[in-house]
C-alpha positions as CSV (number, residue, x, y, z in Angstrom):
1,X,14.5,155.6,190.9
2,X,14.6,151.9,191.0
3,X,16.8,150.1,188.8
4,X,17.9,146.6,187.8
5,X,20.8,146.0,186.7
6,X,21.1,143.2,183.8
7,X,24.1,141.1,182.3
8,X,22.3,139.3,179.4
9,X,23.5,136.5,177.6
10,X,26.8,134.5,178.4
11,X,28.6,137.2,178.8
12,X,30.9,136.5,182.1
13,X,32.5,139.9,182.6
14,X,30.7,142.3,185.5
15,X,32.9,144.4,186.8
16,X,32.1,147.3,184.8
17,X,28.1,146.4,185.5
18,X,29.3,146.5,189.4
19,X,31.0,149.3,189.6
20,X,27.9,151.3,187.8
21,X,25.7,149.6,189.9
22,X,27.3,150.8,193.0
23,X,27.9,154.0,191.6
24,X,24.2,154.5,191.1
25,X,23.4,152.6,194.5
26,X,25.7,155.6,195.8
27,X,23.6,158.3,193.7
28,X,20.6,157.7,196.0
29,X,18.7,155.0,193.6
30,X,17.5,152.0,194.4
31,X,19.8,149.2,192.4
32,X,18.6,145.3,191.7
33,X,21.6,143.6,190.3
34,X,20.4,140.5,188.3
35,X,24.3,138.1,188.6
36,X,25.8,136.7,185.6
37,X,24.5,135.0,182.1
38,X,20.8,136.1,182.3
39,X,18.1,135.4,179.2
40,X,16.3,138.4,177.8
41,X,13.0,136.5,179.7
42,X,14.1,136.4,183.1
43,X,15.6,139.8,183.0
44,X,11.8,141.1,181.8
45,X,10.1,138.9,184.6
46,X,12.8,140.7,186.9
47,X,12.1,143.9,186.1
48,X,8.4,143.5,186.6
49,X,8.6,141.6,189.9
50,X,10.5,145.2,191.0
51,X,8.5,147.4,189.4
52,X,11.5,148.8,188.2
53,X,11.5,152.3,186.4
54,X,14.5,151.7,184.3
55,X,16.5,148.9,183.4
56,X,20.1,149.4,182.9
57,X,22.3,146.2,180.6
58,X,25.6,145.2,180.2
59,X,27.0,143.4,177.6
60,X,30.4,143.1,176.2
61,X,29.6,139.9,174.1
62,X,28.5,140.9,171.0
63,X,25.1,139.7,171.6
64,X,23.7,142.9,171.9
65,X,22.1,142.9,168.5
66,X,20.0,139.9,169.2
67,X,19.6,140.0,173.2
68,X,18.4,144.0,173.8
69,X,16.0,144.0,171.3
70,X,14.4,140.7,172.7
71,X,14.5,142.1,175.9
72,X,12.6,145.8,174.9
73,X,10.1,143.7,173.2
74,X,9.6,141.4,176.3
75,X,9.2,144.5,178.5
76,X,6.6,146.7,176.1
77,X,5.2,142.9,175.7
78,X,4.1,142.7,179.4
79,X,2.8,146.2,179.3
80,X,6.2,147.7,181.1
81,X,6.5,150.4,178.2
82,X,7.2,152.9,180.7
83,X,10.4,151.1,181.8
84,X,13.8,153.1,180.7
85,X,16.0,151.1,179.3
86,X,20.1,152.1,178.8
87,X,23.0,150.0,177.5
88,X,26.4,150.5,178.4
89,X,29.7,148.1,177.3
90,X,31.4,147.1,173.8
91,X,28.4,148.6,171.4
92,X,29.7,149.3,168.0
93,X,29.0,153.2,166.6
94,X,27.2,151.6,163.3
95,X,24.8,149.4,165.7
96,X,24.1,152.7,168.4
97,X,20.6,154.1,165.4
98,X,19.3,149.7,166.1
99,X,19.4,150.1,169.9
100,X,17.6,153.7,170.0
101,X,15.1,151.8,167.4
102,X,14.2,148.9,169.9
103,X,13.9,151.5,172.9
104,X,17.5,151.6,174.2
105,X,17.2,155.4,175.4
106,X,21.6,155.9,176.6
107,X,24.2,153.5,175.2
108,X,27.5,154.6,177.7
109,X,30.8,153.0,176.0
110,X,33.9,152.2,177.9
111,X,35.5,155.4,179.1
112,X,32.1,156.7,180.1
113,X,32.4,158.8,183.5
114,X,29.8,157.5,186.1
115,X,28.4,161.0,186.6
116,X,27.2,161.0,182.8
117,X,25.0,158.1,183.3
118,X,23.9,159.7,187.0
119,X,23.7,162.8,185.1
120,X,21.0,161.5,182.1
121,X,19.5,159.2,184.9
122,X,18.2,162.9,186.9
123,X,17.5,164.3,183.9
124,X,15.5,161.4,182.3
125,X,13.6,160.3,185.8
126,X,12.3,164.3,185.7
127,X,11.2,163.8,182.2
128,X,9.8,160.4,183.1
129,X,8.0,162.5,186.4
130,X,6.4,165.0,183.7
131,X,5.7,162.3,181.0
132,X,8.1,163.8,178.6
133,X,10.8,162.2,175.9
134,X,13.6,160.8,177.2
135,X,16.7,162.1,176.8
136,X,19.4,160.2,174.8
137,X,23.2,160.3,174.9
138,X,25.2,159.5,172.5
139,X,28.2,160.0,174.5
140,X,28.6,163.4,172.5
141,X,26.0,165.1,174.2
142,X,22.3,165.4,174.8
143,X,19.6,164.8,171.9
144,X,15.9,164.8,172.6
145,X,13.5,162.1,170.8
């Protein structure tokens, strides 16, 4: 599976994006990390110019609200429907139903183990394979849409 890797917003803190990024490099995918401070457009334009199959955002800023759901619309927008999107940082329990709304399909919180997010990556890219729903964690287990 190819994947970007997106910090949107001005949001300056990556480590956590890193180490997933690594840890998914290190899972056998194929990981585009974006850098720092990125707007919800040139994440989108990134993800097509990789033909990425899922797009994976970080953001501890509290932008999340206004910056994912930008970013899902920009990438059904440009006819990327298809594109997987999961979240993973400081996302507040009472804003988790929003994401899944705007297309989010994971949100991982701090504390999340890297093989959960390897874990709904397999299981999402073989739905994905057999045009399926995709899974979505809620950190409390699996739940099909």
């Amino acid at each position: 599976m190819k994947i970007v890797m997106a910090k949107p917003g001005l949001d300056g803190h990556d480590r956590g994006a890193k180490v997933i990024a690594r840890a998914l490099r290190d899972g056998g995918h194929e990981v585009v990390y974006t850098g720092l401070r990125r707007t919800p457009e040139e994440i989108s334009r990134i993800v097509m110019d990789e033909d990425a199959t899922a797009l994976g955002l970080s953001t501890l800023s509290g932008a999340h609200d206004v910056l994912v759901p930008r970013i899902c619309e920009l990438i059904r927008e440009s006819g990327m429907g298809h594109v997987m999107v999961f979240l993973g940082g400081i996302i507040p329990e009472r804003d988790h139903e929003k994401m899944f709304s705007e297309g989010v399909r994971a949100i991982f919180g701090p504390g999340s183990r890297t093989e959960e997010i390897l874990a709904f990556l397999e299981k999402s890219n073989s739905r994905i394979e057999k045009h399926l729903p995709i899974g979505v964690s809620n950190n409390d287990g699996w739940r099909w849409n």
